[in-house]
Wavefront OBJ file of the C-alpha trace (Angstrom):
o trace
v 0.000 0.000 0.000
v 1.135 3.349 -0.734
v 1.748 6.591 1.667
v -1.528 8.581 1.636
v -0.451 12.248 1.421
v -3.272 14.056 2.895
v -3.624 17.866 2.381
v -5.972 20.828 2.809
v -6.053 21.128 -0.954
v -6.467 17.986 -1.757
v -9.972 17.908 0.976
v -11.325 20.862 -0.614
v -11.110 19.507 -3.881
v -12.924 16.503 -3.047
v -15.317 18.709 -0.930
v -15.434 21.253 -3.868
v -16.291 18.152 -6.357
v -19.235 16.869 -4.402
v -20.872 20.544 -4.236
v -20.791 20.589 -8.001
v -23.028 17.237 -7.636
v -24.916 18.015 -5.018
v -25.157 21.646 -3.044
v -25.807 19.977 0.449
v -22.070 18.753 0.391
v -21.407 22.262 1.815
v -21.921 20.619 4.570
v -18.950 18.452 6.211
v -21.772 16.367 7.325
v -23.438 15.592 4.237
v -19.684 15.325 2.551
v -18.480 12.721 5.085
v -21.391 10.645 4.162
v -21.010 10.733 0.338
v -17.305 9.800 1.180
v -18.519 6.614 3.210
v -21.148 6.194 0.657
v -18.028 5.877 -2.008
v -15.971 3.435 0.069
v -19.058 1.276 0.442
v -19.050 1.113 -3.214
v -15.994 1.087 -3.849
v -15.686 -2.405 -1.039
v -18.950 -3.705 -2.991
v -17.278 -3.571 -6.049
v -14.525 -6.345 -4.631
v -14.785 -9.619 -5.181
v -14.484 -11.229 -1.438
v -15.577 -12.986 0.773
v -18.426 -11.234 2.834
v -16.085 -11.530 6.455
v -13.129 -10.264 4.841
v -15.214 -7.078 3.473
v -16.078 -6.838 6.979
v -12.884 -6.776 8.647
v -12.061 -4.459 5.934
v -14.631 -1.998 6.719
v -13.646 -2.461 11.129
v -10.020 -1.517 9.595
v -10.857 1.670 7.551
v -13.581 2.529 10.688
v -10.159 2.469 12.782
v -8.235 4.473 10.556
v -11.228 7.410 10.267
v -11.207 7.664 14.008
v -7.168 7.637 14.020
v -7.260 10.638 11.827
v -10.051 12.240 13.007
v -8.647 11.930 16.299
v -5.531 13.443 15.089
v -6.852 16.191 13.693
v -8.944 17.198 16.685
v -5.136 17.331 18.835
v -3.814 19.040 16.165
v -6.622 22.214 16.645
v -6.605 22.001 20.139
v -2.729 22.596 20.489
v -2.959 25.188 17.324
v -5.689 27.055 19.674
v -3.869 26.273 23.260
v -2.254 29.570 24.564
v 1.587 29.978 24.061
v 3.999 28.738 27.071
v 5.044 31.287 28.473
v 9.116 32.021 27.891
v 11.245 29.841 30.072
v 13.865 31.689 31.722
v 17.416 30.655 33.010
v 17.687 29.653 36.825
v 20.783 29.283 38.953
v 21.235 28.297 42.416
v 23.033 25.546 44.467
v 20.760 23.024 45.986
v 21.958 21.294 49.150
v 19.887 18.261 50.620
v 18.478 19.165 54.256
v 20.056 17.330 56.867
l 1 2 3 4 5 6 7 8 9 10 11 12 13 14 15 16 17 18 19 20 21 22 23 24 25 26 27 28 29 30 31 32 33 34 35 36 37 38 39 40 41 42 43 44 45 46 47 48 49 50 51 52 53 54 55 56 57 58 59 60 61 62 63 64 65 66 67 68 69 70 71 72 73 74 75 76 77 78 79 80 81 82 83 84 85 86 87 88 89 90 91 92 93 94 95 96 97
């Protein structure tokens, strides 16, 4: 299996695509399911047996929740506050006795 390179562009594209089908796809909601809606098919399409198609579809269920997942931590740090600066310390520490 190939590397999946995953952009912005390449999400908008697809996104822009399905509004040119249908307007609703303006709506991540409505795009998300016309993207499972094209796996589906795209799974049907194979010729295997039914149990494999189904581990199949657990696997790529995993891998939507890893990325989604993944993209959730990556807004929440982008909108976290800044650390503030660290600054130097110096001292001599000597165990109580």
């Amino acid at each position: 299996m190939s590397e999946l390179q995953l952009s912005a562009k390449l999400v908008g594209d697809i996104q822009n695509l399905l509004q040119s089908h249908d307007p609703a796809a303006a709506d991540p909601g409505v795009t998300s399911q016309y993207l499972c809606a094209v796996v589906g098919y795209l799974l049907g399409q194979q010729d295997m047996p039914a149990n494999e198609k189904g581990d199949v579809l657990d696997q790529l269920a995993a891998f939507m929740k890893h990325v989604a997942d993944d993209v959730d931590s990556q807004k929440q740090q982008a909108a976290a506050p800044p650390s503030p600066p660290q600054q130097e310390a110096f001292g001599i520490w000597k165990p109580k006795t």
